[in-house]
Biopython code that builds the backbone (N, CA, C, O; Angstrom):
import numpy as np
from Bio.PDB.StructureBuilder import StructureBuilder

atoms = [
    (1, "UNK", "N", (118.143, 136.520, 74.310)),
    (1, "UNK", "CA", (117.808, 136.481, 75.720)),
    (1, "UNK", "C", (119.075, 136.541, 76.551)),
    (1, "UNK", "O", (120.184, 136.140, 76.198)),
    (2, "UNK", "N", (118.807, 137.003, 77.506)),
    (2, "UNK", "CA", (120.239, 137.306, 78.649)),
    (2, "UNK", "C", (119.817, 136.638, 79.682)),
    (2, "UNK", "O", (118.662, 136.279, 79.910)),
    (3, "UNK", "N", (121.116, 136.406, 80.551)),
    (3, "UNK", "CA", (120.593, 135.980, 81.705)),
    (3, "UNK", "C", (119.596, 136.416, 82.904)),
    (3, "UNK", "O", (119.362, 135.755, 83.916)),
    (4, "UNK", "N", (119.063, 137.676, 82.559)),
    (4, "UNK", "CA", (118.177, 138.176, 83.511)),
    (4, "UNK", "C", (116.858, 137.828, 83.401)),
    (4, "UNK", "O", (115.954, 137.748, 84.234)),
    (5, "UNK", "N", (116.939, 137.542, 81.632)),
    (5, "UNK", "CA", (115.351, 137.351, 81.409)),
    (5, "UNK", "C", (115.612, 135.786, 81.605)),
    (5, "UNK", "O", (114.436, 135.639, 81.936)),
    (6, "UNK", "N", (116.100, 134.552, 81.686)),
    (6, "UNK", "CA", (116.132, 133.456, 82.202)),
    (6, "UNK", "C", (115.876, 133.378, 83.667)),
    (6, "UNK", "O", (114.866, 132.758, 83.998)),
    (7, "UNK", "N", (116.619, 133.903, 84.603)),
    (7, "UNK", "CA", (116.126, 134.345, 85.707)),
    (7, "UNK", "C", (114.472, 134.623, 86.113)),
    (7, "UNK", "O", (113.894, 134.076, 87.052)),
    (8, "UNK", "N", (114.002, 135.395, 85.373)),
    (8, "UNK", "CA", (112.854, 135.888, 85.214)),
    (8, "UNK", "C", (111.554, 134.907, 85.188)),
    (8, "UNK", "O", (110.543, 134.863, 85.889)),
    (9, "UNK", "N", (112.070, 134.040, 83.939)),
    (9, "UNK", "CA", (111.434, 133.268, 84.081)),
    (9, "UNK", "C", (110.855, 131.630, 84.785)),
    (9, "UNK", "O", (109.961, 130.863, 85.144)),
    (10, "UNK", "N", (112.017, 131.910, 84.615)),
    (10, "UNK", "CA", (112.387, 130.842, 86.286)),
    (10, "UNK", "C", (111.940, 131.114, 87.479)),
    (10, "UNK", "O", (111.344, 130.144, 87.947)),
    (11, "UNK", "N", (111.975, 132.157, 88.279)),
    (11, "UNK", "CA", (111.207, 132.693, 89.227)),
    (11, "UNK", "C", (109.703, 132.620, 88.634)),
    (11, "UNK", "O", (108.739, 132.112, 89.207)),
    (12, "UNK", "N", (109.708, 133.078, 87.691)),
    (12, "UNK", "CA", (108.022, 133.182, 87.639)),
    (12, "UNK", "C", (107.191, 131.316, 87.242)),
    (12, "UNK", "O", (106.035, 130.893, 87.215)),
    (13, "UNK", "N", (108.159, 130.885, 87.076)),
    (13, "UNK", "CA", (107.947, 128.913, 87.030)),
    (13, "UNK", "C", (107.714, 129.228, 88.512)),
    (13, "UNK", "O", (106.595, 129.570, 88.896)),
    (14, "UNK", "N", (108.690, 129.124, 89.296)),
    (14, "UNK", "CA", (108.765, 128.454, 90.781)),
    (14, "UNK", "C", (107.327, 128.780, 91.162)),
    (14, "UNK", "O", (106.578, 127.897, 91.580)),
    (15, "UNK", "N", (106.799, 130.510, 90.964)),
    (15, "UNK", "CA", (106.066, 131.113, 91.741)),
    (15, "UNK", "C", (104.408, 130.019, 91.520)),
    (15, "UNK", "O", (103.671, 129.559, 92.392)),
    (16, "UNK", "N", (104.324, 129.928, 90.108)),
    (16, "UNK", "CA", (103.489, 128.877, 89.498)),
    (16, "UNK", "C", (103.040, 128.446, 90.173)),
    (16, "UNK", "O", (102.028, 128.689, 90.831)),
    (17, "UNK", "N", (104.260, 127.123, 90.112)),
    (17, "UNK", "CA", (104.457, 125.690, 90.706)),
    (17, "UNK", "C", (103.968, 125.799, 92.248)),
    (17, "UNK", "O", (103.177, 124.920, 92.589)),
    (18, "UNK", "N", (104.462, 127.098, 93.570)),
    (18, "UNK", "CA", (104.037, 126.936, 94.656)),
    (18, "UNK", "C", (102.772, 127.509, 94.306)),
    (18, "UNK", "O", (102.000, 127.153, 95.196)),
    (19, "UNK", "N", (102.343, 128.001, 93.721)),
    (19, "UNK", "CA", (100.419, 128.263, 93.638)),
    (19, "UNK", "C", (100.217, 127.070, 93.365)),
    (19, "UNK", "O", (100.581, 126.576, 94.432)),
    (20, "UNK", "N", (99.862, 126.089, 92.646)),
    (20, "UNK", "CA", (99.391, 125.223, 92.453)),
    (20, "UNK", "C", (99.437, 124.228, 93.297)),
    (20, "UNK", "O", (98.540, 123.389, 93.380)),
    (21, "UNK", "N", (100.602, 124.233, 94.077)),
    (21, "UNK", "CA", (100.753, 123.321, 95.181)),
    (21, "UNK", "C", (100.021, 123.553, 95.930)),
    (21, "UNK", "O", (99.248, 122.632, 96.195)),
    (22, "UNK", "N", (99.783, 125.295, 96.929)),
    (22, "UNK", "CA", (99.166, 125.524, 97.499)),
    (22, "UNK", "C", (97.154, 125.479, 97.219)),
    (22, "UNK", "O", (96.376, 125.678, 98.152)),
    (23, "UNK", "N", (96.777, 125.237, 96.043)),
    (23, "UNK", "CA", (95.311, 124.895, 95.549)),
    (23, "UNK", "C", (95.693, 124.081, 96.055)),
    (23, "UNK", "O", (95.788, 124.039, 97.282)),
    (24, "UNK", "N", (96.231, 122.658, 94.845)),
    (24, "UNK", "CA", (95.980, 121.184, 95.354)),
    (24, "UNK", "C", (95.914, 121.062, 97.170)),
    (24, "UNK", "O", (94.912, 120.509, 97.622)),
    (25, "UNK", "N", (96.718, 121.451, 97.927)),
    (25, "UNK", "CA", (96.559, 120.828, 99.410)),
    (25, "UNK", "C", (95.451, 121.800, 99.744)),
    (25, "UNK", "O", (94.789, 121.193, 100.585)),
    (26, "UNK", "N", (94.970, 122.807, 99.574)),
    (26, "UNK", "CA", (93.531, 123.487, 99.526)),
    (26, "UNK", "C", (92.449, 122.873, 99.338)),
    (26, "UNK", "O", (91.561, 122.749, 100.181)),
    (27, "UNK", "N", (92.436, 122.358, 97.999)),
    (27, "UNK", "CA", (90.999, 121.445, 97.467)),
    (27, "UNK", "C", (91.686, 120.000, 98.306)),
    (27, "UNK", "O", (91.366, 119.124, 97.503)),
    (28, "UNK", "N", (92.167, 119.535, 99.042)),
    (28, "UNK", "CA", (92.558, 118.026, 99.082)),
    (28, "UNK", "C", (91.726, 118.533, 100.976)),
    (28, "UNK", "O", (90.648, 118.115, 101.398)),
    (29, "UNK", "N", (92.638, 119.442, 101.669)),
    (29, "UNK", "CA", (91.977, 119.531, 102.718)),
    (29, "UNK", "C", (90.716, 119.468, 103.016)),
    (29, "UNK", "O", (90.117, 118.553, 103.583)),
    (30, "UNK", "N", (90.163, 120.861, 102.464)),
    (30, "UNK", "CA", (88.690, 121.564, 102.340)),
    (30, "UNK", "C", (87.444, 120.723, 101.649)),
    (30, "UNK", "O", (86.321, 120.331, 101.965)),
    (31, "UNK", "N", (88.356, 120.687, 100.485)),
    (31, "UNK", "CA", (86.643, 119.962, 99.245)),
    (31, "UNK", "C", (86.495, 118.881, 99.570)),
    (31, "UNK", "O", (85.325, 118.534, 99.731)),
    (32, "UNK", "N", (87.525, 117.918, 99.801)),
    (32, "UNK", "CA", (87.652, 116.317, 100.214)),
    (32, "UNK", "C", (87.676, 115.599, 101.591)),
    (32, "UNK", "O", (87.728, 114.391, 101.820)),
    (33, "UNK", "N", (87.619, 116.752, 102.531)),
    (33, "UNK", "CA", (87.609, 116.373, 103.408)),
    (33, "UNK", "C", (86.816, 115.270, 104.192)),
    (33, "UNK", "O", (85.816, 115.257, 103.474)),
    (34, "UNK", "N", (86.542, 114.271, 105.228)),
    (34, "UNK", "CA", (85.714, 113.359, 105.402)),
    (34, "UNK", "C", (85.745, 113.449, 107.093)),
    (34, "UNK", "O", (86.779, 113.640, 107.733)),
    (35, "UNK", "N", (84.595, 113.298, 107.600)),
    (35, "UNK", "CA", (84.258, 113.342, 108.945)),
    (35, "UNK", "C", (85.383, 112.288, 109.955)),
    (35, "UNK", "O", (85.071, 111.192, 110.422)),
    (36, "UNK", "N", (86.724, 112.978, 110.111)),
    (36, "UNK", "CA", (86.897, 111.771, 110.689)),
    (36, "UNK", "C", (87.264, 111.663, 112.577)),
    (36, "UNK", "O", (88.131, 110.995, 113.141)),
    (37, "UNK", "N", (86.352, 112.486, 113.096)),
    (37, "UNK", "CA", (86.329, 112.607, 114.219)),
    (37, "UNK", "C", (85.690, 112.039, 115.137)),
    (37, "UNK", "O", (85.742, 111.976, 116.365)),
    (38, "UNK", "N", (84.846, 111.485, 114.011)),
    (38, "UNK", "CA", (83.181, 110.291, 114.492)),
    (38, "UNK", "C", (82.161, 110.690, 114.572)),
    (38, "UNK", "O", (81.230, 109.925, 114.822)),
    (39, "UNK", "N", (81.978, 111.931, 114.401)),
    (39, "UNK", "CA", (80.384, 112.547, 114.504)),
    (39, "UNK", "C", (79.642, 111.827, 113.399)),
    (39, "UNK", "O", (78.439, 111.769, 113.653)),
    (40, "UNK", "N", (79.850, 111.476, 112.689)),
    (40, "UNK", "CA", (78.378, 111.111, 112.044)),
    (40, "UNK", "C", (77.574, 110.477, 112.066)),
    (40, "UNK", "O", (77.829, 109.300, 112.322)),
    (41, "UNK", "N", (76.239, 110.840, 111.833)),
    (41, "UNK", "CA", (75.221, 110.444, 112.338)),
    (41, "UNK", "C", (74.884, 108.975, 111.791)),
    (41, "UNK", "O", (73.945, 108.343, 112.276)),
    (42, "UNK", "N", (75.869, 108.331, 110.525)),
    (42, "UNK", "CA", (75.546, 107.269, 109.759)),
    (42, "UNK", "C", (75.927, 105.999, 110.605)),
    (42, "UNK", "O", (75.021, 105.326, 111.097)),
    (43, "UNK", "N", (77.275, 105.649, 110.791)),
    (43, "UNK", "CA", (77.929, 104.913, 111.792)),
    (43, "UNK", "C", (77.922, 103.844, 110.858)),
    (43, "UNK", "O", (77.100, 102.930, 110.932)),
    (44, "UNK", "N", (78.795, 103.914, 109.988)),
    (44, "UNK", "CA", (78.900, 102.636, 108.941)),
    (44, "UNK", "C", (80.342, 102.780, 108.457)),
    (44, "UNK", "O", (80.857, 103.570, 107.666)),
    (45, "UNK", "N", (80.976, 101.472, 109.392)),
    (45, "UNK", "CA", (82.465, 100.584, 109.655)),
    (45, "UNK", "C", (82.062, 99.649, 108.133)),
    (45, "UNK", "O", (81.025, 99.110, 107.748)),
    (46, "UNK", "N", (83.625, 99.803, 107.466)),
    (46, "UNK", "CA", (84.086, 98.401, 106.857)),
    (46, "UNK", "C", (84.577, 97.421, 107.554)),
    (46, "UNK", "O", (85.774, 97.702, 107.616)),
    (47, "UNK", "N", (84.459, 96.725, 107.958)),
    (47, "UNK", "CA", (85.351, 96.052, 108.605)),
    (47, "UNK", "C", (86.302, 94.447, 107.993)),
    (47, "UNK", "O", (86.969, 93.556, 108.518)),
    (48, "UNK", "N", (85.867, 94.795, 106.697)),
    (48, "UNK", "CA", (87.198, 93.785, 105.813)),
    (48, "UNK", "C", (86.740, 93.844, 104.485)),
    (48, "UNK", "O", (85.532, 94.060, 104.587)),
    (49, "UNK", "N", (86.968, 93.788, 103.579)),
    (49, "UNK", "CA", (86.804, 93.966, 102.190)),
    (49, "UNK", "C", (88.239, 93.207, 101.559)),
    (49, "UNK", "O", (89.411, 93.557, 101.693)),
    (50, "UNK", "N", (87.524, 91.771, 100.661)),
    (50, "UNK", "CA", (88.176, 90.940, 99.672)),
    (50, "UNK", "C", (88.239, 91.008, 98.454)),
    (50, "UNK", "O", (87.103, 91.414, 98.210)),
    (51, "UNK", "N", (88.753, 90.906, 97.458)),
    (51, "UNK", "CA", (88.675, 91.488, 96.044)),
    (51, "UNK", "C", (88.286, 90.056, 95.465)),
    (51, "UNK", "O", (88.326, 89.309, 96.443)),
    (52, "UNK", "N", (87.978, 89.421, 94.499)),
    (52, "UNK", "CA", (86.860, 88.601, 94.009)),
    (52, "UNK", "C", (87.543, 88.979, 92.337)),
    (52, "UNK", "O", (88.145, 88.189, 91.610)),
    (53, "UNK", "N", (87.260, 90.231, 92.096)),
    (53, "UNK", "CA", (87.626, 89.980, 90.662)),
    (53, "UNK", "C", (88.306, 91.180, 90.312)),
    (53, "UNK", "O", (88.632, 91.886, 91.267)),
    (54, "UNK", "N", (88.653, 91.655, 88.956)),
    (54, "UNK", "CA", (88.865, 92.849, 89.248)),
    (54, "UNK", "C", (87.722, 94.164, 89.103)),
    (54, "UNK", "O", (86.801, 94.278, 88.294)),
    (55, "UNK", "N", (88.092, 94.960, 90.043)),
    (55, "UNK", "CA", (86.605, 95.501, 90.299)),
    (55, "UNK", "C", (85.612, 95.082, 91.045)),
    (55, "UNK", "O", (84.576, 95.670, 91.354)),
    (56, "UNK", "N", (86.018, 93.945, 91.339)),
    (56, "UNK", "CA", (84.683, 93.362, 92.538)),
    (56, "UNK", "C", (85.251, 92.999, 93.392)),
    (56, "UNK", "O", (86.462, 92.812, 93.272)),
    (57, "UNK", "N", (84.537, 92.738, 94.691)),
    (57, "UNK", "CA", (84.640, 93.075, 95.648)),
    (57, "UNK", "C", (83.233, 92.489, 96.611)),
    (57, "UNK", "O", (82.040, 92.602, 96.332)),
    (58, "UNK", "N", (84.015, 91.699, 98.084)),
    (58, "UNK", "CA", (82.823, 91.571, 98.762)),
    (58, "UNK", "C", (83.532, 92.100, 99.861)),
    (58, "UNK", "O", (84.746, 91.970, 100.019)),
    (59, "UNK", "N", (82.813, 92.662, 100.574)),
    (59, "UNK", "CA", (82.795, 93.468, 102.161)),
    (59, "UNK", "C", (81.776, 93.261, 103.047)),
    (59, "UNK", "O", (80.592, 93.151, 102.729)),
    (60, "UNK", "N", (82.348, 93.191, 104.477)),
    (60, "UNK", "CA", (81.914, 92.879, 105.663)),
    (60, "UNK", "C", (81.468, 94.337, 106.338)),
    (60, "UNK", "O", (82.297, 94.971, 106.991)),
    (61, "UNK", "N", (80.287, 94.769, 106.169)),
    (61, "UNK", "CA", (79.924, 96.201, 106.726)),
    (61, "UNK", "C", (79.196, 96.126, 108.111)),
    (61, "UNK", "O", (78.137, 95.535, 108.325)),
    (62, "UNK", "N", (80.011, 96.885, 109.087)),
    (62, "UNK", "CA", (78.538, 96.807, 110.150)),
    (62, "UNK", "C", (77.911, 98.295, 109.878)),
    (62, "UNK", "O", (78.610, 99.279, 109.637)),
    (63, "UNK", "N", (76.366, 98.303, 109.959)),
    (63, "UNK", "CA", (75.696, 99.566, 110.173)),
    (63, "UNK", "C", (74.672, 99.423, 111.416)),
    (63, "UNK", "O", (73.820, 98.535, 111.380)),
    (64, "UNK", "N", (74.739, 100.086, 112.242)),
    (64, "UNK", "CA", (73.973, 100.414, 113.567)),
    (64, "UNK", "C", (73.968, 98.827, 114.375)),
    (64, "UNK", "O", (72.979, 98.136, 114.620)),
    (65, "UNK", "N", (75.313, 98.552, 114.661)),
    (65, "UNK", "CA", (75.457, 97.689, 115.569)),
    (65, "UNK", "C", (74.820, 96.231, 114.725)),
    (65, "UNK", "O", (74.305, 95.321, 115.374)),
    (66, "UNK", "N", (74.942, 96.181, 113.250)),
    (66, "UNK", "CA", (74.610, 95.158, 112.458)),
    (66, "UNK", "C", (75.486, 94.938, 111.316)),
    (66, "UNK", "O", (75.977, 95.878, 110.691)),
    (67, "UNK", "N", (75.687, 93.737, 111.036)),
    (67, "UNK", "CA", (76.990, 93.097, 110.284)),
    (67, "UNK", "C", (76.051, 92.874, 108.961)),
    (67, "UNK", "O", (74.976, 92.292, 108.820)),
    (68, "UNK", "N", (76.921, 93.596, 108.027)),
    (68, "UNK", "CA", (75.865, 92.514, 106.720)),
    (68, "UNK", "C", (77.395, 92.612, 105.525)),
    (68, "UNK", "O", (78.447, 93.208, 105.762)),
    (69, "UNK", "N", (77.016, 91.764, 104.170)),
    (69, "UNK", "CA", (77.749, 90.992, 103.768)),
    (69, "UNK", "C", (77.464, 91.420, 102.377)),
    (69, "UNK", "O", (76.610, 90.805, 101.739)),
    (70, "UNK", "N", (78.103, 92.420, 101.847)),
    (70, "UNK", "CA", (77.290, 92.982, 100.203)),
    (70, "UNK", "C", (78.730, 92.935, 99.431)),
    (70, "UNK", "O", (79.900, 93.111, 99.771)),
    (71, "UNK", "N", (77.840, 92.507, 97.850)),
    (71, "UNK", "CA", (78.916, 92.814, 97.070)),
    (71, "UNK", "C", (78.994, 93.785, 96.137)),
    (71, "UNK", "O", (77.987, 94.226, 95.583)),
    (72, "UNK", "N", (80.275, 94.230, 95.867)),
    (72, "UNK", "CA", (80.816, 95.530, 95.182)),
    (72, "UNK", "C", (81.347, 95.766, 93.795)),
    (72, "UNK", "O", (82.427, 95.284, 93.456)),
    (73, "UNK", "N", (80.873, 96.239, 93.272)),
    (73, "UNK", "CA", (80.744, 95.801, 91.613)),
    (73, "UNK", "C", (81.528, 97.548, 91.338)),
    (73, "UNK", "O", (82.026, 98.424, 92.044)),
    (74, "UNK", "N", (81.204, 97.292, 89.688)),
    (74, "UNK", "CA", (81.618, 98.942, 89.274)),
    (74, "UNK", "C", (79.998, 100.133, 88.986)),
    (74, "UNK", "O", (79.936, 101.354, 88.840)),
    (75, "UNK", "N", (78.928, 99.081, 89.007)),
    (75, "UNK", "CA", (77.630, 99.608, 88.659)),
    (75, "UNK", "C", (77.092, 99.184, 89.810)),
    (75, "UNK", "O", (76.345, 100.118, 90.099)),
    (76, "UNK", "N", (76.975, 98.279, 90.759)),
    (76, "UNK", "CA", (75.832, 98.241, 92.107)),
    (76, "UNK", "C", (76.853, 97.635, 93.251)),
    (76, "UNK", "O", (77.954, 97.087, 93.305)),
    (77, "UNK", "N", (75.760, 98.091, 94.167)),
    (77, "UNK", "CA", (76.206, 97.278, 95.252)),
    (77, "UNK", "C", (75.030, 96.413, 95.691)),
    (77, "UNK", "O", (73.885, 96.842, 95.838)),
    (78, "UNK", "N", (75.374, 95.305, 95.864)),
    (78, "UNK", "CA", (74.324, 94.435, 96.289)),
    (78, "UNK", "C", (73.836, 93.666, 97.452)),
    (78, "UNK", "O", (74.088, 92.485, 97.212)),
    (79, "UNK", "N", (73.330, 93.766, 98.454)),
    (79, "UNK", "CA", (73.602, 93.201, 100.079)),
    (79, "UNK", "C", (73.072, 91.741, 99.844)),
    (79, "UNK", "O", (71.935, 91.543, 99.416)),
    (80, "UNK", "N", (73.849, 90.841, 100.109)),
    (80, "UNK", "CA", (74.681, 89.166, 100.152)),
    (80, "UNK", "C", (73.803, 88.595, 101.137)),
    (80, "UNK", "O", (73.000, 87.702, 100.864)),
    (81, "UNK", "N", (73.937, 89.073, 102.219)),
    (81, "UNK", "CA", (73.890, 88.513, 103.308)),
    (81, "UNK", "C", (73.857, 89.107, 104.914)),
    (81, "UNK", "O", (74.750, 89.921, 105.151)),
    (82, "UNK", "N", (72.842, 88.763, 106.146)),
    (82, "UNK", "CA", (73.162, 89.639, 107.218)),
    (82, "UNK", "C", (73.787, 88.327, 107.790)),
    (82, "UNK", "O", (73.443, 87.158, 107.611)),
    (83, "UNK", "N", (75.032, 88.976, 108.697)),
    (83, "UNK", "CA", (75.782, 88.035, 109.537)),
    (83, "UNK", "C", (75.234, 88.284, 111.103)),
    (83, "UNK", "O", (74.759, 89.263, 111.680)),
    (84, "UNK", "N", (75.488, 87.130, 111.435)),
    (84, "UNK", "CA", (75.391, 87.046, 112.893)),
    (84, "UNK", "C", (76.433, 87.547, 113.612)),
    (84, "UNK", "O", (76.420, 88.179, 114.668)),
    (85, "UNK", "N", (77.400, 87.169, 112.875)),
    (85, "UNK", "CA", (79.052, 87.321, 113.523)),
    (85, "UNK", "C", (79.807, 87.534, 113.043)),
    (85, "UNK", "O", (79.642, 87.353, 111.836)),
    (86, "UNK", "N", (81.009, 87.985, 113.382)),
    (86, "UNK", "CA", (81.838, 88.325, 112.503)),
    (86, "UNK", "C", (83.313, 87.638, 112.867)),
    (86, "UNK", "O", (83.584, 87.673, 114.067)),
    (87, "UNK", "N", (84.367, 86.977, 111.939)),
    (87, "UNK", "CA", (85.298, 86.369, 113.063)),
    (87, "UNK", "C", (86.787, 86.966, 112.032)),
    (87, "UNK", "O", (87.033, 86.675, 110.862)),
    (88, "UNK", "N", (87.405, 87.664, 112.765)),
    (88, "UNK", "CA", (88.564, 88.465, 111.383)),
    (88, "UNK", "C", (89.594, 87.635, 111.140)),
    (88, "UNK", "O", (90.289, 87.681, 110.125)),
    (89, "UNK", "N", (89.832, 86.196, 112.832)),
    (89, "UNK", "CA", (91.058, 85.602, 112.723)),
    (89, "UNK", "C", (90.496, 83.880, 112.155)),
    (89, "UNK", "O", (89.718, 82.988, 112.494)),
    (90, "UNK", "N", (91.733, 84.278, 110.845)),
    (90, "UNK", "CA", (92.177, 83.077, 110.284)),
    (90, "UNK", "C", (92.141, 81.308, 110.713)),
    (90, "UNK", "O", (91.515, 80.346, 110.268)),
    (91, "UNK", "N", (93.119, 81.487, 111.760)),
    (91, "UNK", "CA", (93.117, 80.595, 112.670)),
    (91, "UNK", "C", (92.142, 80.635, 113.951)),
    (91, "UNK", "O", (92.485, 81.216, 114.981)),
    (92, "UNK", "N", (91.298, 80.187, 113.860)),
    (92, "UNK", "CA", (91.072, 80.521, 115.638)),
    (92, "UNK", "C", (91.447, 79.479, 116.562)),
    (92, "UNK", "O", (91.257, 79.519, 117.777)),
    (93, "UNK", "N", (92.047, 78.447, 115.847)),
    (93, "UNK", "CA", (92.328, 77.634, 117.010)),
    (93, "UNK", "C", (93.312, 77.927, 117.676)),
    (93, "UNK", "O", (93.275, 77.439, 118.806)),
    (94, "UNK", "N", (94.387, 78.661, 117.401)),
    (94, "UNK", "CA", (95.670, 79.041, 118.057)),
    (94, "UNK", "C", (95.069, 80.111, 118.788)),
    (94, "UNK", "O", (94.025, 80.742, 118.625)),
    (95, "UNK", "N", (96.299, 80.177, 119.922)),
    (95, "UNK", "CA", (96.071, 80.788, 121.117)),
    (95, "UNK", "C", (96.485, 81.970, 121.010)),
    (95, "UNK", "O", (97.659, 82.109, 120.669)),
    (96, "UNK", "N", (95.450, 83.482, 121.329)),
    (96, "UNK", "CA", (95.956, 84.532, 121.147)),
    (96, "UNK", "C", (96.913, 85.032, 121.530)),
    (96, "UNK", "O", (97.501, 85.974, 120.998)),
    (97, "UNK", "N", (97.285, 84.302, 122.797)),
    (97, "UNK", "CA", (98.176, 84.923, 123.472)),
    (97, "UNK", "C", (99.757, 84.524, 123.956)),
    (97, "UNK", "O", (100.549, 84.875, 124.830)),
    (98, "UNK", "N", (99.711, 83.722, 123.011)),
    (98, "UNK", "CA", (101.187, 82.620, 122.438)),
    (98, "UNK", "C", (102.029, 83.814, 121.585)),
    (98, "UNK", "O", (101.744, 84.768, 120.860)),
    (99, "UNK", "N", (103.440, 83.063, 122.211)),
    (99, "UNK", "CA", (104.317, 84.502, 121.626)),
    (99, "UNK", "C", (104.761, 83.772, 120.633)),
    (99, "UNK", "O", (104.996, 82.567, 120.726)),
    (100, "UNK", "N", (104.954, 84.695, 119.265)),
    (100, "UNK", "CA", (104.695, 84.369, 117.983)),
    (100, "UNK", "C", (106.661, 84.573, 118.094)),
    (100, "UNK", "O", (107.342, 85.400, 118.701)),
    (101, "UNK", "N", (107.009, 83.499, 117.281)),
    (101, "UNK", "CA", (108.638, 83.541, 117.085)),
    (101, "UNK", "C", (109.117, 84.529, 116.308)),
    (101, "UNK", "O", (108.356, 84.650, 115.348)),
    (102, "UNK", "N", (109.924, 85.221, 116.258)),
    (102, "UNK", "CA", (110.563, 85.948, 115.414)),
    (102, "UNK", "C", (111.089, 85.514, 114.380)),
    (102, "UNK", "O", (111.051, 84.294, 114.217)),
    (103, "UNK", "N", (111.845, 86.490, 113.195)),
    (103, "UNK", "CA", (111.966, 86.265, 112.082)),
    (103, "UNK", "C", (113.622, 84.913, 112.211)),
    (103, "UNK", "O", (113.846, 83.947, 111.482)),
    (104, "UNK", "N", (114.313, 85.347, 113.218)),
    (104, "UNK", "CA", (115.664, 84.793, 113.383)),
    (104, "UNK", "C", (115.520, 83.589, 113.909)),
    (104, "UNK", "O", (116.190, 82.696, 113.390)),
    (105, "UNK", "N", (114.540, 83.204, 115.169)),
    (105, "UNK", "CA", (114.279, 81.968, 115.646)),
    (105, "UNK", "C", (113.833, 81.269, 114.777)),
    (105, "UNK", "O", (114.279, 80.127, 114.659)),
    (106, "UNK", "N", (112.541, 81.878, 113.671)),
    (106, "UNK", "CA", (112.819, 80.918, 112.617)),
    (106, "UNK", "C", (113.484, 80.130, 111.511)),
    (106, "UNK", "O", (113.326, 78.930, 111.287)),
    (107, "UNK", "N", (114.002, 80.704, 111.068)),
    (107, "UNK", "CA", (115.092, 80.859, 110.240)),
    (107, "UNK", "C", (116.303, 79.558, 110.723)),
    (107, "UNK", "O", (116.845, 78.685, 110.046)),
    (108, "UNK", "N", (116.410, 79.920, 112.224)),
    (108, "UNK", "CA", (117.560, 79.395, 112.753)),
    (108, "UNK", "C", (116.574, 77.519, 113.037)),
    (108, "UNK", "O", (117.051, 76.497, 112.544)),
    (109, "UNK", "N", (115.509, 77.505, 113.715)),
    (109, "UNK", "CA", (114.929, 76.283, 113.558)),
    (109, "UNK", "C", (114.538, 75.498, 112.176)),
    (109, "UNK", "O", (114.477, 74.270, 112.121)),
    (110, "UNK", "N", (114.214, 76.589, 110.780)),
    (110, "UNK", "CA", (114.373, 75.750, 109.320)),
    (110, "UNK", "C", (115.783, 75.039, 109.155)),
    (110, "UNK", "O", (116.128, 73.894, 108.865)),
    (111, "UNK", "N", (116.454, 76.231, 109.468)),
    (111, "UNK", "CA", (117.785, 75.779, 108.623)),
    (111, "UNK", "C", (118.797, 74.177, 110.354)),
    (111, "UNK", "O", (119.963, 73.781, 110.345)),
    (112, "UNK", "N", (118.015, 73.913, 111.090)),
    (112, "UNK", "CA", (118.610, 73.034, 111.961)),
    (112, "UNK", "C", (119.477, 73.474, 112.537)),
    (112, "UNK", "O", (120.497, 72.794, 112.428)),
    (113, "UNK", "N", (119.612, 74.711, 113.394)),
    (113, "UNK", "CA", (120.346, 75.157, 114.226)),
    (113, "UNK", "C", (119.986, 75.872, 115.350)),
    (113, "UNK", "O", (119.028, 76.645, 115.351)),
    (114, "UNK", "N", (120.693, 75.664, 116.309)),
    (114, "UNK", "CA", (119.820, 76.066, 117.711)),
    (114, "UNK", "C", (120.451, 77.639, 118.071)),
    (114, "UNK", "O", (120.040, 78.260, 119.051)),
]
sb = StructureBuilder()
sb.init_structure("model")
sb.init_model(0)
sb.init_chain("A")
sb.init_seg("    ")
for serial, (resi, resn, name, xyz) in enumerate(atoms, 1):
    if name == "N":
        sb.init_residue(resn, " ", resi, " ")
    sb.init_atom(name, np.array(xyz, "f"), 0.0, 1.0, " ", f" {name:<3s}", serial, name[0])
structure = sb.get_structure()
């Protein structure tokens, strides 16, 4: 082999490699694509999902302006519970609108320095 036919084949790798690139972002756009502009007619938000085990899973779903509470397996899904409400913060007794210290003010109040 000479260097032309190395050449050769090297170009004809690269040429490959950008076909295949160009499928994959093809099928990733086109085939996989998912409504995400809001039209759909379903209207079904996650709105938090906890992991439980591995593979499981409970989630907070609203569908048509309704909260419900199902769990997520590798074979079913199972609906838990309908909620009344939904509350995402941790704390609620603290005040939303309290300015939260930075990483340095803290740091500087652990370690006893002003």
């Amino acid at each position: 082999m000479n260097y032309w036919d190395i050449v050769k084949v090297l170009v004809i790798l690269l040429i490959m490699l950008g076909v295949m690139y160009l499928l994959l972002f093809l099928v990733k756009k086109y085939l996989y694509s998912f409504d995400k502009k809001g039209s759909n007619t379903l209207k079904i938000n996650v709105l938090s999902t906890q992991t439980i085990l591995p593979k499981k899973y409970v989630s907070v779903i609203e569908f048509h302006d309704q909260l419900y509470l199902v769990g997520i397996s590798d074979q079913s899904i199972n609906l838990l519970d309908k909620l009344d409400q939904f509350i995402d913060d941790p704390n609620p007794d603290q005040d939303v609108n309290a300015e939260k210290p930075n990483f340095l003010k803290l740091l500087k109040k652990n370690m006893g320095l002003r």
